[in-house]
C-alpha positions as CSV (number, residue, x, y, z in Angstrom):
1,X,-22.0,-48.7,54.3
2,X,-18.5,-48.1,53.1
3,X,-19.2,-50.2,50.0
4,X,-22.2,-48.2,49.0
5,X,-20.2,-45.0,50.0
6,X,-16.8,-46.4,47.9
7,X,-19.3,-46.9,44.8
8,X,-20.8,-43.8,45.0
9,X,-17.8,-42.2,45.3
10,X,-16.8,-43.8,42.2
11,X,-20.0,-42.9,40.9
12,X,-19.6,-38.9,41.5
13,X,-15.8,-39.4,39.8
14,X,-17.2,-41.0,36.7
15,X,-19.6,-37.9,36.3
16,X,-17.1,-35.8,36.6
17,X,-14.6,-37.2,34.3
18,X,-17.6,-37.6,31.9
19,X,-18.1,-33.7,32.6
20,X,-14.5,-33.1,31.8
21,X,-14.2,-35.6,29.0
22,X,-17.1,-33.7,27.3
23,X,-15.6,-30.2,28.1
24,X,-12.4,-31.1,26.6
25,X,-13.8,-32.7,23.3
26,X,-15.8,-29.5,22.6
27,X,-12.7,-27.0,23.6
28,X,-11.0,-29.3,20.8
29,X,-13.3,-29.2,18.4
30,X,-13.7,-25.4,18.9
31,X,-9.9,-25.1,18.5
32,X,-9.9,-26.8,15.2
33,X,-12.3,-24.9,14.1
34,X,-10.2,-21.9,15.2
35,X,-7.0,-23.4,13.2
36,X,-9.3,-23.5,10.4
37,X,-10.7,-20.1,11.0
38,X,-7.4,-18.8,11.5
39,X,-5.3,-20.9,8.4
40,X,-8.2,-19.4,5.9
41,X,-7.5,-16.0,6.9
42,X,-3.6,-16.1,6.7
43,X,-3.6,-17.5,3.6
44,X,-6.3,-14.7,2.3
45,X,-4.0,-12.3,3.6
46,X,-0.8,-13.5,2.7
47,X,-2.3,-13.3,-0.9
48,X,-3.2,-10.1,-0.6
49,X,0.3,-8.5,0.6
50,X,2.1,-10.9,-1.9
51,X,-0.5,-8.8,-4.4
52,X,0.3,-5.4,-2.6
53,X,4.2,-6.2,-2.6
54,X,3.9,-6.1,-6.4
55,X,2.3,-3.1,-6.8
56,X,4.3,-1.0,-4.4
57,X,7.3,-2.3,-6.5
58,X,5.7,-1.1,-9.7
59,X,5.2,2.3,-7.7
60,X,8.7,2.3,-6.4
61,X,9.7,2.1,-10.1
62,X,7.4,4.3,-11.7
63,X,8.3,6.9,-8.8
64,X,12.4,6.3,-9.8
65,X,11.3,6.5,-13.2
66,X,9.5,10.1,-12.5
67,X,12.4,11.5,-10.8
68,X,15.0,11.0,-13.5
69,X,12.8,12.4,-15.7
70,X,12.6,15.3,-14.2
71,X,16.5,15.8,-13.3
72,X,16.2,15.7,-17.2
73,X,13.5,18.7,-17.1
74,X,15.6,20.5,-14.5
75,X,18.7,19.8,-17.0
76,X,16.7,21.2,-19.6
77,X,16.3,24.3,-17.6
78,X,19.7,24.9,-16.9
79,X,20.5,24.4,-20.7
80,X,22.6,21.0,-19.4
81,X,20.6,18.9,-21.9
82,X,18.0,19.8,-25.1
83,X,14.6,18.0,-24.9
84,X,12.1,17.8,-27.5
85,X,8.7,19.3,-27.2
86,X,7.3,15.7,-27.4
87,X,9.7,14.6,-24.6
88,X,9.0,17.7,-22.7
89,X,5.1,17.5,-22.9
90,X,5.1,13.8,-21.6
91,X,7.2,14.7,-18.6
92,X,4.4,16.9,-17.7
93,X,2.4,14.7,-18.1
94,X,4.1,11.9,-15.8
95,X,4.8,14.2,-13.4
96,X,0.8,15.5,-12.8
97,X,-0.8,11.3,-13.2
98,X,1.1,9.4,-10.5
99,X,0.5,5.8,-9.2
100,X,-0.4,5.0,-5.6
101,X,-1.8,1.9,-2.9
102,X,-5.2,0.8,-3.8
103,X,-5.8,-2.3,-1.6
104,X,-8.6,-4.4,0.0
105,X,-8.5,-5.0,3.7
106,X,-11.9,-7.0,3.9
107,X,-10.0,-10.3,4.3
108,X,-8.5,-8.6,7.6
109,X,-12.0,-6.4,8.7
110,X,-14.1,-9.8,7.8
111,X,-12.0,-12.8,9.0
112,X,-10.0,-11.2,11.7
113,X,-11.4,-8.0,13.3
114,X,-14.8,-9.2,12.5
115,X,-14.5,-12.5,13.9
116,X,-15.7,-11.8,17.3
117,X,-12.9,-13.4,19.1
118,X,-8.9,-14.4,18.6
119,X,-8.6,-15.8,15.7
120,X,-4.5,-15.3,14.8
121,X,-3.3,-17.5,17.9
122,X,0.3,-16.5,17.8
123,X,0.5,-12.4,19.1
124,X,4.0,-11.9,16.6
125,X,1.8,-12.7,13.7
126,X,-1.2,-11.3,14.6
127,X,1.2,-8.2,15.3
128,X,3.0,-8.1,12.0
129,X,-0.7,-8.3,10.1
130,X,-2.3,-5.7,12.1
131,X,0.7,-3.4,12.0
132,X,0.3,-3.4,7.8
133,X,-3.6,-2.6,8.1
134,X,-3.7,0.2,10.8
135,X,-0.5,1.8,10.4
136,X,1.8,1.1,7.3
137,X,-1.8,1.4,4.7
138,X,-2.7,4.4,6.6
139,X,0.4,5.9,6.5
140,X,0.8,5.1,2.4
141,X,-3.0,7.3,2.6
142,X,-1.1,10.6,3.8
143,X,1.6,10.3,1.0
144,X,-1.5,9.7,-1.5
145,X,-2.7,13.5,0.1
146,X,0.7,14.6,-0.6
147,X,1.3,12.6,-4.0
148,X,-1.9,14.6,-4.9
149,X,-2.0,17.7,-3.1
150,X,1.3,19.3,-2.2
151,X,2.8,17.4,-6.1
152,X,0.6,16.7,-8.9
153,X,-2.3,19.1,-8.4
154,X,0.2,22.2,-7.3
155,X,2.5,21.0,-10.6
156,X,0.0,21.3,-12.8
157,X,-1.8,24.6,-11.7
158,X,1.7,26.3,-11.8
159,X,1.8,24.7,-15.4
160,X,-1.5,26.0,-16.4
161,X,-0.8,29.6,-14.5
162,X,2.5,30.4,-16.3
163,X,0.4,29.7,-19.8
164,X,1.2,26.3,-20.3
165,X,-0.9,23.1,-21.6
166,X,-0.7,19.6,-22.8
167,X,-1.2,18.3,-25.8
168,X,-2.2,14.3,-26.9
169,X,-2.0,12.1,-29.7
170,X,-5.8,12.1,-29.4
171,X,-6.6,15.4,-29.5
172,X,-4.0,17.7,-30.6
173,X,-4.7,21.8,-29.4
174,X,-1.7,23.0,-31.1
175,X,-2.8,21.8,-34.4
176,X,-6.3,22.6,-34.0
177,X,-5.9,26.4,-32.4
178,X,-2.7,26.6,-34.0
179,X,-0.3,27.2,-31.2
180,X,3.2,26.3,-30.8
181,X,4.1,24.1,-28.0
182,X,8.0,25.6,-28.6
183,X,7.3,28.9,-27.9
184,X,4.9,27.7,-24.8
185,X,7.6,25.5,-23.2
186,X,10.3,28.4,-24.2
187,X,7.7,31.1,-21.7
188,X,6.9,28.4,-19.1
189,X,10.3,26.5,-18.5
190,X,11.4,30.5,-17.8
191,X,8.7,31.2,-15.3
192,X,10.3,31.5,-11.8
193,X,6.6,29.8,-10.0
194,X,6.9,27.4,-12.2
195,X,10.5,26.2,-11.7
196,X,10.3,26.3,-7.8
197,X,7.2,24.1,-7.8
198,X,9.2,21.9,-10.1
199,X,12.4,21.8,-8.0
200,X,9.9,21.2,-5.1
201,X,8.3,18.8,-6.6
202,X,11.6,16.2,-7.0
203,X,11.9,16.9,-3.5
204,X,9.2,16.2,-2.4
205,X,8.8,12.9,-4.5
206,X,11.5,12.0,-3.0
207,X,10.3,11.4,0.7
208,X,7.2,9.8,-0.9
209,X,9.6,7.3,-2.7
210,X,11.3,6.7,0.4
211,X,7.9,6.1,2.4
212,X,6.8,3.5,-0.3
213,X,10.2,1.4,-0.2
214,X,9.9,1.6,3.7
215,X,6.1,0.0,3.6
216,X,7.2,-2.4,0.3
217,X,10.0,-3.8,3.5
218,X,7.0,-4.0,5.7
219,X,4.8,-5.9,3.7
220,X,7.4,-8.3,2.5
221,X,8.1,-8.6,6.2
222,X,4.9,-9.5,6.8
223,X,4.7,-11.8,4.3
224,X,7.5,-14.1,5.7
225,X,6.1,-14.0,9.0
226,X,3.0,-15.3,7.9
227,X,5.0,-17.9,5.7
228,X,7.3,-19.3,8.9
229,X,4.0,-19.9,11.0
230,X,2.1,-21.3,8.3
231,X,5.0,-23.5,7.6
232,X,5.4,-24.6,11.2
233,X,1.9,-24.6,12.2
């Protein structure tokens, strides 16, 4: 009797490590596939911020760039510095058409929110990703409001109201209608509207500028978390 008990107890244990055995392999292959899952998606959206990184740069730049151009309109103004017509109608020009974030999140909506489970095992980097997505990209959207609301569009409609307009090398109005662009900048640059939306323009630009370096630290950030783990992992 105890034999037959001894071997059946033996019998139940090799079940059960059978059943556990089993468990274990598939929790181990789901894992890997997990690691794979989870290695696509890093690298998809490391790509993506290394992509992003250079194009807030560029916006960082051309925003700099927009600013001193207009100390050198406000210059003009106070009679500090003499601008050409030319000069003066393409700072109009680069102060109404302004650069901005366009980016693609469907990496991050497709491999990672979409997944239907954890797929970013390690929370900090997981964190770092999610923090770029659903707050530093919506963030850059309110300054893209602003960049066109509250600067460019307001710019150009005090432009237009005090009697000015633009002219380009493809079409040129003051040769065709026979207007002078001297005598319109000499009326506008004057107009009181006018100068205060200019004035609040730089001002304004410059928070916006601020806001872009701020999420160009973020996403660099980012990137080197996702680097470390990658490299460790």
């Amino acid at each position: 009797m105890n034999k037959l008990l001894t071997r059946g107890g033996i019998e139940i244990i090799a079940v059960f490590i059978g059943i556990s055995g089993g468990l274990w392999s598939e929790k181990q292959i789901e894992l890997k596939k997990t690691l794979k899952a989870e290695k696509i998606a890093l690298r998809s959206i490391h790509d993506e911020f290394v992509s992003d990184s250079t194009s807030l740069s560029s916006i960082v730049n051309s925003i700099e760039n927009e600013q001193n151009n207009i100390q050198n309109l406000l210059k003009h103004i106070s009679n500090d510095t003499m601008l050409s017509d030319e000069k003066l109608n393409a700072l109009i020009f680069d102060m109404i058409y302004f650069s901005y974030l366009t980016y693609d999140n469907s990496f991050y909506e497709g491999l990672v929110k979409g997944a239907g489970k954890k797929i970013i095992q390690e929370d900090s980097v997981s964190s770092a990703i999610s923090s770029i997505y659903e707050s530093t990209y919506k963030h850059l959207g309110n300054m893209f409001d602003i960049q066109k609301d509250l600067i460019a569009t307001r710019t150009y409609d005090a432009f237009i109201e005090s009697g000015g307009y633009l002219d380009t090398k493809q079409f040129s109005i003051s040769e065709s209608l026979e207007l002078s662009q001297k005598a319109m900048f000499s009326d506008v640059l004057k107009n009181k509207k006018f100068v205060t939306q200019v004035s609040f323009h730089h001002d304004t630009n410059y928070f916006v500028l601020n806001q872009y370096k701020w999420a160009l630290k973020k996403v660099k950030g980012a990137i080197g978390v996702i680097e470390n783990y990658l490299e460790r992992s």
